[in-house]
C-alpha positions in Angstrom: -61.0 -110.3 -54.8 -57.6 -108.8 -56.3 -59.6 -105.4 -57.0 -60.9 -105.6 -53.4 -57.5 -105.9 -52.2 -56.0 -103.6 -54.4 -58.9 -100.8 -53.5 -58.2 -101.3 -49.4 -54.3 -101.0 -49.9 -55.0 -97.8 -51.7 -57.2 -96.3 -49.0 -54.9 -97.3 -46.1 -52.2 -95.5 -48.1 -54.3 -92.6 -48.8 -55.7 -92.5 -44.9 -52.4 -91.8 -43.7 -51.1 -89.1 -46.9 -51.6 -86.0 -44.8 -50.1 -83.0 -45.6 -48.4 -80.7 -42.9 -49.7 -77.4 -44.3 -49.8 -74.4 -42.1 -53.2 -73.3 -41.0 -54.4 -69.7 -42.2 -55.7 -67.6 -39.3 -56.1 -64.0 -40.9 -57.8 -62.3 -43.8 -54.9 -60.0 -44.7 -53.8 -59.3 -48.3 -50.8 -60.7 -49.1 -49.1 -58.4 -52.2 -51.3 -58.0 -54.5 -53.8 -60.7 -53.4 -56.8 -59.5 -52.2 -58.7 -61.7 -50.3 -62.8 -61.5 -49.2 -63.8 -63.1 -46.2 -66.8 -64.1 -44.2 -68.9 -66.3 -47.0 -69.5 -69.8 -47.0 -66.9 -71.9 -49.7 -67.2 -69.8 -53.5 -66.4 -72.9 -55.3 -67.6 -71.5 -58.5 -68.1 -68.2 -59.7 -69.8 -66.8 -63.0 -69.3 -63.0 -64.2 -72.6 -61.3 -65.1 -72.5 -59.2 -68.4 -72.7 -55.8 -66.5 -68.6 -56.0 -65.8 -69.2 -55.3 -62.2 -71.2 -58.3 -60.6 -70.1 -62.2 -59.8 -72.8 -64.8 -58.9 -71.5 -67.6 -56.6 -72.4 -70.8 -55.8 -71.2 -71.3 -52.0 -70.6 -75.0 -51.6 -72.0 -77.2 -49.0 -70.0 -80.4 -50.6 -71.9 -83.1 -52.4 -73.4 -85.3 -49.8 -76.3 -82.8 -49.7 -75.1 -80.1 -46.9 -77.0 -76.6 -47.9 -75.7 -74.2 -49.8 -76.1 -70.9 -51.1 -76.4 -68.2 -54.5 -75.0 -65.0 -54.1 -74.6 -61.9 -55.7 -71.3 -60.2 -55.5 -70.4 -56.6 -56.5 -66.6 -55.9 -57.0 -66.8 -52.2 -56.7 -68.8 -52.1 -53.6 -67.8 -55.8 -52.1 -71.1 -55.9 -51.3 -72.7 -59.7 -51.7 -76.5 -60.1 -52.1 -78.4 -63.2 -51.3 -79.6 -64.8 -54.4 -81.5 -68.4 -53.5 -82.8 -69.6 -51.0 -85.1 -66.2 -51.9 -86.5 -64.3 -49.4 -88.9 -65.8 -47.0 -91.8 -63.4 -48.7 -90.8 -64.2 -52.3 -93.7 -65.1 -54.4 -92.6 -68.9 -56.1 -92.4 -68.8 -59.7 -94.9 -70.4 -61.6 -93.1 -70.6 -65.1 -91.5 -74.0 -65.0 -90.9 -74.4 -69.2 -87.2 -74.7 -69.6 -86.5 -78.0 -67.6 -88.0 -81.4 -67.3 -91.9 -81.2 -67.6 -92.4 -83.7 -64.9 -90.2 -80.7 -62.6 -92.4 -78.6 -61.4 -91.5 -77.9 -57.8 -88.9 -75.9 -56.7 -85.6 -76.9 -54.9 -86.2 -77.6 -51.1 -84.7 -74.5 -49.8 -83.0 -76.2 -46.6 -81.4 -78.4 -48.3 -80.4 -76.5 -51.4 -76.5 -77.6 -52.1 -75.3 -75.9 -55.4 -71.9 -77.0 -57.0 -71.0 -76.3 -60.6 -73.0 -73.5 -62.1 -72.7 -71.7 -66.1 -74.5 -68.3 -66.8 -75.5 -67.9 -70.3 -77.5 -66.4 -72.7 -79.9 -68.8 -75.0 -81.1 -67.7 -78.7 -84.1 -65.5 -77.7 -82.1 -63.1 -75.7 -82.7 -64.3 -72.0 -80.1 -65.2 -69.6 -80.4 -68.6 -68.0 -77.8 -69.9 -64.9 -77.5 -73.3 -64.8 -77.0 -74.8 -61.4 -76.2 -78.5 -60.2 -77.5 -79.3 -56.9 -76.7 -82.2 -54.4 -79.7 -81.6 -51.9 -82.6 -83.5 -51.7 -82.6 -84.4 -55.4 -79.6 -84.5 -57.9 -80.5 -82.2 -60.9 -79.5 -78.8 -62.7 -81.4 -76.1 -61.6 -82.5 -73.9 -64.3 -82.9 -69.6 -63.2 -83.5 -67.0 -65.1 -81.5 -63.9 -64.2 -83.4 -60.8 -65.2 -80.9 -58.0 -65.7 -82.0 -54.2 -64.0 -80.8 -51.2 -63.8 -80.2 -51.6 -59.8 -80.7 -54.7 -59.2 -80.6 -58.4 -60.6 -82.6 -60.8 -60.0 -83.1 -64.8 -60.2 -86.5 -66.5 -60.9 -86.2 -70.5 -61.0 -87.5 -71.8 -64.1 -87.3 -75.9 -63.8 -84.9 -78.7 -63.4 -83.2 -81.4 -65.1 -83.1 -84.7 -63.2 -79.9 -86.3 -63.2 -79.2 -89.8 -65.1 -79.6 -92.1 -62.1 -76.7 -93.2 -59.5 -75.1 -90.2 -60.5 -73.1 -87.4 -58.4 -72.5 -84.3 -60.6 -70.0 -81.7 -61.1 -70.4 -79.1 -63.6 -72.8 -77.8 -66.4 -73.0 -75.6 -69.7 -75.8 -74.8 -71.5 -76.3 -74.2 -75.0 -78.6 -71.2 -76.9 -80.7 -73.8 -78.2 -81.7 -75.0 -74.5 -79.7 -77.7 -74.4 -77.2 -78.4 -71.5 -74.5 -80.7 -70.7 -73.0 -81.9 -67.5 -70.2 -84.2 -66.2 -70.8 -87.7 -64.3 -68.2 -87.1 -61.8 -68.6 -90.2 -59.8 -71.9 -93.0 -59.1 -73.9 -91.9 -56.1 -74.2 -95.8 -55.7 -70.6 -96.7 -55.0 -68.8 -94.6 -52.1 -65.1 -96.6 -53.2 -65.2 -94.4 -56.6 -62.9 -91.7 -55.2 -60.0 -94.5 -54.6 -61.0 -96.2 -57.9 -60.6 -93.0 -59.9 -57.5 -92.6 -57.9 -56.4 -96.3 -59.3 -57.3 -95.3 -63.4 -60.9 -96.5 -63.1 -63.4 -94.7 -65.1 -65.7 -93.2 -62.8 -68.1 -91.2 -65.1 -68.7 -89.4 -68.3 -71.0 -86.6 -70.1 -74.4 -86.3 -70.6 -76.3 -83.8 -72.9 -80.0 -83.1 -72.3 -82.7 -81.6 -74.8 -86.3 -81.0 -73.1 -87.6 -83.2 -76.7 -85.0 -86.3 -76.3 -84.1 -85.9 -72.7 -80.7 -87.3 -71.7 -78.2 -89.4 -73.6 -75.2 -90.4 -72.6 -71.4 -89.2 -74.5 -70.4 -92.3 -75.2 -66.8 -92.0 -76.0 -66.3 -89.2 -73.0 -66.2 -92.7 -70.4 -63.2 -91.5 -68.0 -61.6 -91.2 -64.6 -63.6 -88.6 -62.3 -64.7 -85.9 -65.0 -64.9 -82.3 -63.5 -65.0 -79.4 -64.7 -66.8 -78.0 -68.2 -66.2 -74.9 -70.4 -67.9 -74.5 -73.8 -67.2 -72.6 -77.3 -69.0 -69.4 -78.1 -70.1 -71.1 -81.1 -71.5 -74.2 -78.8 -69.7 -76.7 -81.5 -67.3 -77.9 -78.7 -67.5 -78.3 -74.8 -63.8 -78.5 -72.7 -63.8 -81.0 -70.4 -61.4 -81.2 -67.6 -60.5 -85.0 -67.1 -59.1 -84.4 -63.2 -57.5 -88.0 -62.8 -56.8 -88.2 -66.8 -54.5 -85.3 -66.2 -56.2 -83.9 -69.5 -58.4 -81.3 -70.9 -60.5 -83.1 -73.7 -62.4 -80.9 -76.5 -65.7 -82.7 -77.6 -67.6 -82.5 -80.5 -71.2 -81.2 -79.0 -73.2 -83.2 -81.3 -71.4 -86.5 -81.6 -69.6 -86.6 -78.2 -66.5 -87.5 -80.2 -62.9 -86.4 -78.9 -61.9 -83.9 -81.2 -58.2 -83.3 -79.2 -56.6 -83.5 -76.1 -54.1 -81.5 -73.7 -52.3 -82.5 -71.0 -53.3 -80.5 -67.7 -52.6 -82.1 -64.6 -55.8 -82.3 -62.0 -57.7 -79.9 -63.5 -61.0 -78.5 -61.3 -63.1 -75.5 -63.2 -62.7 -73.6 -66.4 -63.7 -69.9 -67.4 -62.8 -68.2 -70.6 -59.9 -65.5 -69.7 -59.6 -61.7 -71.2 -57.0 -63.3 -73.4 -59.3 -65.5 -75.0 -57.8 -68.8 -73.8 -59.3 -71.2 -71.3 -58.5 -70.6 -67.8 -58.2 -74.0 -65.9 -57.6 -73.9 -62.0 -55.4 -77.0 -61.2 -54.1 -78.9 -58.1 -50.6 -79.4 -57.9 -49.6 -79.9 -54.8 -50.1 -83.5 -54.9 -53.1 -85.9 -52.9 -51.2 -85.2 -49.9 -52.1 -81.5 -49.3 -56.1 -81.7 -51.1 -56.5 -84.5 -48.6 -55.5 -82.2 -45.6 -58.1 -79.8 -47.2 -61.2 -82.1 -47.1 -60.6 -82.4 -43.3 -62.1 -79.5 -42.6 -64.1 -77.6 -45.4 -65.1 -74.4 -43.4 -61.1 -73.7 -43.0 -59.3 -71.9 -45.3 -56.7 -74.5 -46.8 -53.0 -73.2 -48.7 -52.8 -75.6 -50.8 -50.7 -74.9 -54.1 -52.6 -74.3 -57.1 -52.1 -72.9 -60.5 -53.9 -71.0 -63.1 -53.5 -72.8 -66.8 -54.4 -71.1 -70.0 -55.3 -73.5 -72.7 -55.2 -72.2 -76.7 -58.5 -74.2 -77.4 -57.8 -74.2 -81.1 -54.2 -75.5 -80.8 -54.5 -76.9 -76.8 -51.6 -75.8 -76.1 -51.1 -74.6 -72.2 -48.9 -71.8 -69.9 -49.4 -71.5 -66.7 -50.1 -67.7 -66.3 -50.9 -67.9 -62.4 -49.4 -69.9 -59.2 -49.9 -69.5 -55.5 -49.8 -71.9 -52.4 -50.6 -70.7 -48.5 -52.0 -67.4 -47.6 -54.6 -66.1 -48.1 -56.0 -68.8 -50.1 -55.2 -71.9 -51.6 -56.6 -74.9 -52.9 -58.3 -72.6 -55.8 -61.3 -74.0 -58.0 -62.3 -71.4 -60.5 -60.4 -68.4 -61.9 -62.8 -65.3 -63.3 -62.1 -62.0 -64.8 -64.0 -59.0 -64.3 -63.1 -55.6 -64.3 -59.6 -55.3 -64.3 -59.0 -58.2 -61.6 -59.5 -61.8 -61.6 -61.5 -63.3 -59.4 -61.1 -67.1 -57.7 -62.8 -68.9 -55.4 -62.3 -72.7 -53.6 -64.0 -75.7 -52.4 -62.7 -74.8 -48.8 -62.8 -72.1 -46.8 -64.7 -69.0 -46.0 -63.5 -66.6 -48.5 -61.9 -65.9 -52.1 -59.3 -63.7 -53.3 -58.7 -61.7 -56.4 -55.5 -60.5 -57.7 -54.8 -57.7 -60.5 -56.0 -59.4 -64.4 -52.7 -61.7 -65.7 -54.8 -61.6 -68.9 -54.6 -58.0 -70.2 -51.9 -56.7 -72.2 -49.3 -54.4 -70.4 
């Protein structure tokens, strides 16, 4: 009864913490931010090994509202439908990297991607990891096939999610494996409140096509979000958003090898200094609550870009920006001189000149 109580104080509080932020009713650069408009919510991005092309993964939000893949390229600003494929596509019949009992393709209609990780496993192929809300809750498994004018994705299989589980992110590993973060259970819709209140609302989960999915014991915490992983695949980063910390975990063992403190941390992408780039929220519940109103409107709200040292996890905030053109960032990506950054709101994303690179 006292956690009952405690939970409907803490939503009447939070029903009424509205932020006054002003609204954002043009697409104009501001300085040296550019912004790109006119595509559903880029809530994550990945940078393809060309140096010239983003896929995104344009949010729907995680009750199962479609979604989108895209290809963007940040010479031409030209953006490419990815999945749903084309209506005359031919489905692909090699299913071999997910579950065996996957075996049919997303439903295209309701396709709802979220966190997404392109790389490349030990025989050479590139595989883009995607976690989808529609339908059925499970990482998508493509194969992107690099060409010389054009990329393309083929799907190749799923991974089922543990269930009463709503995702967030995933990384893969060369060996085929993959791990993704528990963000909340699908089974209780108080969880956003009780992660609010300290409760530990999820963990991670590593998946091999032999053993199928175990839980990461000792990574039980309060709304996990966001994953990066090592180039050596020992360790995976995971952004702990109500912990207000970045955890590094042992791969294998799923112990916590170290901790930094990085308040409301969403996504992570390796910068072109070599550190972790973590996009964080802090501009309090106030002004991401004035966000989630409307998800098809741009929202200002502040945000900051933190590079983490990942041997030493130490941080500096390298980035910061609140209002126009975009606010309310999710991921920050480098590629070709600029960075790249999308957001879970909104119809565009905006790129600014690379705060990585030496002067």
């Amino acid at each position: 009864m006292k956690n009952t109580l405690t939970l409907a104080t803490a939503s009447l509080i939070l029903s009424g913490c509205i932020a006054d932020l002003p609204p954002i009713t043009d697409c104009a650069p501001r300085g040296d931010i550019k912004p790109l408009c006119n595509m559903q919510t880029p809530e994550d991005i990945a940078a393809l090994p060309d140096n010239r092309h983003l896929l995104l993964a344009h949010f729907g939000g995680m009750k199962g509202e479609s979604g989108s893949i895209s290809l963007l390229n940040t010479t031409t600003n030209q953006m490419t439908p990815q999945y749903p494929p084309a209506a005359d596509t031919a489905p692909s019949t090699d299913t071999s990297w997910g579950d065996s009992h996957c075996t049919t393709p997303p439903n295209t209609a309701r396709f709802s991607p979220h966190g997404t990780h392109l790389h490349q496993l030990a025989d050479g192929r590139w595989r883009y990891l995607v976690v989808n809300h529609g339908e059925r809750e499970a990482v998508e498994l493509f194969e992107l096939e690099l060409g010389e004018a054009t990329h393309t994705l083929s799907w190749r299989g799923c991974v089922t999610a543990a269930p009463d589980t709503l995702m967030n992110d995933v990384v893969g590993l060369t060996n085929g494996d993959l791990i993704y973060s528990r963000m909340f259970h699908s089974s209780d819709d108080s969880e956003m409140i009780k992660s609010i209140l300290g409760f530990n609302t999820g963990e991670l989960w590593r998946w091999n096509q032999s053993s199928g999915l175990q839980a990461l014991a000792q990574t039980a915490a309060s709304q996990p979000n966001g994953l990066e992983i090592s180039a050596d695949n020992k360790y995976v980063f995971a952004n702990m958003y109500m912990e207000e910390q970045v955890w590094k975990v042992d791969t294998e063992s799923g112990a916590v090898i170290a901790t930094g403190e990085v308040a409301f941390a969403d996504n992570s992408a390796w910068g072109s200094d070599g550190r972790l780039w973590i996009a964080t929220h802090n501009g309090g519940a106030s002004q991401m609550l004035t966000c989630f109103k409307d998800l098809s409107k741009p929202c200002g709200a502040s945000f900051e870009i933190v590079a983490m040292d990942p041997k030493t996890m130490a941080t500096e905030v390298v980035f910061a920006h609140e209002g126009a053109p975009m606010g309310a960032a999710t991921v920050a990506v480098p590629m070709a001189g600029r960075v790249y950054m999308g957001s879970f709101a909104g119809d565009r994303m905006i790129s600014v000149p690379d705060f990585g690179q030496a002067e």
